[in-house]
C-alpha positions in Angstrom: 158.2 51.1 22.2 161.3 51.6 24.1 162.4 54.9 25.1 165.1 57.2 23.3 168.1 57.9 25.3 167.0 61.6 27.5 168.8 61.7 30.7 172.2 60.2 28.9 173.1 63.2 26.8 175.6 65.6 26.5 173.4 68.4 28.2 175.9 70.5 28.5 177.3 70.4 25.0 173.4 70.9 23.9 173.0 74.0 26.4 176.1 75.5 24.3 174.6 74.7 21.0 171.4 76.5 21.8 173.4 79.3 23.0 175.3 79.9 20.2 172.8 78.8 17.6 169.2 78.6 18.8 169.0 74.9 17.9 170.8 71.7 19.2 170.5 68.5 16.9 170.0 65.0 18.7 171.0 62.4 15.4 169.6 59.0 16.0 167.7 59.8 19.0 164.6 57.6 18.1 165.6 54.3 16.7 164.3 54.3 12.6 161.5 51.3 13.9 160.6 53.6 16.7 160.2 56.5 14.0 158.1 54.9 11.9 156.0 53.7 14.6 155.0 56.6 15.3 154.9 58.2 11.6 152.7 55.5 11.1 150.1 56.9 14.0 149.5 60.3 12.0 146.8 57.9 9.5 144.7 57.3 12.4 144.8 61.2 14.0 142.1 63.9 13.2 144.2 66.2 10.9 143.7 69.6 10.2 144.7 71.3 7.2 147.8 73.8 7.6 145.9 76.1 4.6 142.9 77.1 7.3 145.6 78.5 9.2 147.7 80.3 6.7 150.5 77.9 7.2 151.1 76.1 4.3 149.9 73.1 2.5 149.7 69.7 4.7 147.8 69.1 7.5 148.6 69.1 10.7 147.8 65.4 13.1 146.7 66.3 16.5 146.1 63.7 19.6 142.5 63.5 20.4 143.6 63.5 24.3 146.4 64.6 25.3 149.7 62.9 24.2 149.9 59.2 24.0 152.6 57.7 26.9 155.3 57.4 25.4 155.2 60.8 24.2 154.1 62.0 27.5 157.0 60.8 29.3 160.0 61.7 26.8 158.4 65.5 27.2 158.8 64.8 31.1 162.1 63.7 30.7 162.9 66.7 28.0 161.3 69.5 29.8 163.6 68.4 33.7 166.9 69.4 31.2 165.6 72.0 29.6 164.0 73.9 32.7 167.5 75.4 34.2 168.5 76.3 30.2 164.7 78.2 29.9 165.8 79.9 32.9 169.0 80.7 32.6 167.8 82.5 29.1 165.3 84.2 31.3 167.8 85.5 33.5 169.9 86.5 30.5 167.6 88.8 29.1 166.5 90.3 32.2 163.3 88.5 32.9 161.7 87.8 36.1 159.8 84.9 35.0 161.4 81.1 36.6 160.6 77.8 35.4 159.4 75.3 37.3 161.7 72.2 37.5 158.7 69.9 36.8 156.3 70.3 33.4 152.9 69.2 35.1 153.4 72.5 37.7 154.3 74.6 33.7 151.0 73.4 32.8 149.4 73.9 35.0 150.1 77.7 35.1 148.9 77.8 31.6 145.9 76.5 32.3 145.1 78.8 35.0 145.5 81.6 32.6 143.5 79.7 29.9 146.0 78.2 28.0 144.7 74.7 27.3 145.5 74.3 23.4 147.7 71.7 22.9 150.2 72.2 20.4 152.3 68.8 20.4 151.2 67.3 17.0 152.7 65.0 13.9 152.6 67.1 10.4 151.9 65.0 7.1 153.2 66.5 4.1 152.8 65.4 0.4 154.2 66.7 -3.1 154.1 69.7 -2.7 153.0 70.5 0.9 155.5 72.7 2.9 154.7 74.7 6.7 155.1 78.2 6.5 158.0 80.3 9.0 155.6 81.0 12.4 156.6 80.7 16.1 154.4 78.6 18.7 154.8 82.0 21.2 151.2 82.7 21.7 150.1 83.6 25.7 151.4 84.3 28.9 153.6 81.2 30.0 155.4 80.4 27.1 158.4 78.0 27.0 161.5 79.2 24.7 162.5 75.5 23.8 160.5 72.7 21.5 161.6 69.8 20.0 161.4 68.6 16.7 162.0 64.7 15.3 161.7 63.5 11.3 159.3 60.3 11.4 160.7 59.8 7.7 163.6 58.9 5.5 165.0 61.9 3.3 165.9 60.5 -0.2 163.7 57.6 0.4 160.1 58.6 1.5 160.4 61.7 0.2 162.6 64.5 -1.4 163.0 68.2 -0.5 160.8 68.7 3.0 164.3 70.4 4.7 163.7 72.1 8.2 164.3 75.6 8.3 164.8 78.0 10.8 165.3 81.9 10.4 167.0 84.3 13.1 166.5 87.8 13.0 169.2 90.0 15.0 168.7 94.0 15.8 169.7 96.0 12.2 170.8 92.6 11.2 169.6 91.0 7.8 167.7 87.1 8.8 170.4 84.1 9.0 169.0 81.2 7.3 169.8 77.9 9.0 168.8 74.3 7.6 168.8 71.4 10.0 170.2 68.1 8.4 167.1 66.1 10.2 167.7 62.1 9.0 165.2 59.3 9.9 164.8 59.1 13.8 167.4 62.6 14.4 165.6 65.0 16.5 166.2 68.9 17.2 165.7 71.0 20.1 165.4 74.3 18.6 164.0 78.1 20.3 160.6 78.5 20.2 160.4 82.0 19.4 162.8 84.0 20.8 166.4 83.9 22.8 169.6 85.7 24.0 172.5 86.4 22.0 175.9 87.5 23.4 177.1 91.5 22.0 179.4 93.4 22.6 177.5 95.4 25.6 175.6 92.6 26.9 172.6 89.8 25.6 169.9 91.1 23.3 167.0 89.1 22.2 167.1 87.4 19.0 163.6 86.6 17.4 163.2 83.0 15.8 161.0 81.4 13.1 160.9 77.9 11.9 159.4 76.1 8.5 159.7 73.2 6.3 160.4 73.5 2.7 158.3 72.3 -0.3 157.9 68.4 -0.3 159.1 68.0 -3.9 157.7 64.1 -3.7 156.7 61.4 -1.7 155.1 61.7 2.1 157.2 63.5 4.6 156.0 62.8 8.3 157.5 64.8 11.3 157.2 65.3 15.1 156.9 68.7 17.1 156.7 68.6 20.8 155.7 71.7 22.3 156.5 72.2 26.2 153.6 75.2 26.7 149.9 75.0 25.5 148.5 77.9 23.6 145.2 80.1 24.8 
């Protein structure tokens, strides 16, 4: 399976779209063969049902050990971008808290304070399945960037099944925000929180992502999570 283009893009014209949206959209970044090669993988995964967590209807298809390698290496490649944008966004909001430029020395701060969930799975949704808003934020080294990828063809595999993400400013009423994911487009979107520029200064910004109600058919999509939860 070759690999989608990483160290080619416009990094930064995606660092400016996460800044002034929270996402950045990647269209086309797995070729639709390489998509459904690995939509196809989610019939052979142990799945677990979204319901026993409250998170919809679906279920979610987790990698018995560890990400597979093509996976593996795209995260690599993601993560050595997204590093100096994770900590400029630290700076931003006053943190302390830097990045390495590498994700096996991330993880392996996690794992050191018992983070060793993964989180990187496919989800499988049918008629009627949808994922709930939530936030992959939980423990002490958490990343503030995923990425996201739709395995499936809108308006052919399956209807509705839109990706959602909510933003909640200070006093502020949630912004909605739908990304236009098509076979093989990918997003990097916040995790769970960001900065925003005001008028005194950045504030944080707290984020929430979901998919809609599959109104038919078999929605299959990818979420690649730089940080492992406790």
């Amino acid at each position: 399976m070759g690999a989608p283009v990483i160290d080619g893009l416009d990094w930064t014209g995606i660092a400016a779209q996460l800044d002034a949206e929270g996402y950045a959209l990647l269209p086309r970044w797995l070729a639709p063969e390489q998509a459904r090669a690995l939509g196809r993988q989610a019939a052979s995964l142990r799945r677990a049902p979204l319901a026993h967590g409250g998170l919809g209807q679906g279920d979610l298809c987790r990698f018995p050990a560890g990400l597979p390698a093509p996976l593996a290496g795209w995260r690599e490649a993601l993560y050595r971008h997204l590093a100096p944008i994770a900590n400029r966004w630290s700076e931003r909001l006053d943190s302390a808290y830097r990045y390495p430029g590498e994700l096996a020395d991330f993880l392996r701060r996690g794992r050191q304070a018992g983070q060793a969930h993964a989180l990187s799975h496919l989800s499988l949704l049918r008629e009627d399945g949808y994922v709930a808003l939530h936030q992959r934020g939980e423990g002490a080294h958490v990343f503030p960037l995923q990425c996201v990828a739709l395995l499936s063809e809108p308006g052919q595999d399956f209807t509705g099944g839109e990706f959602v993400m909510t933003e909640q400013r200070p006093r502020m009423q949630s912004r909605p925000m739908v990304l236009p994911l098509r076979l093989g487009d990918a997003a990097l979107i916040a995790t769970a929180h960001r900065p925003a520029r005001g008028t005194h200064g950045d504030y944080r910004v707290n984020l929430k992502h979901a998919i809609s109600r599959v109104r038919g058919g078999e929605r299959v999509g990818l979420e690649l999570s730089f940080h492992d939860a406790p």
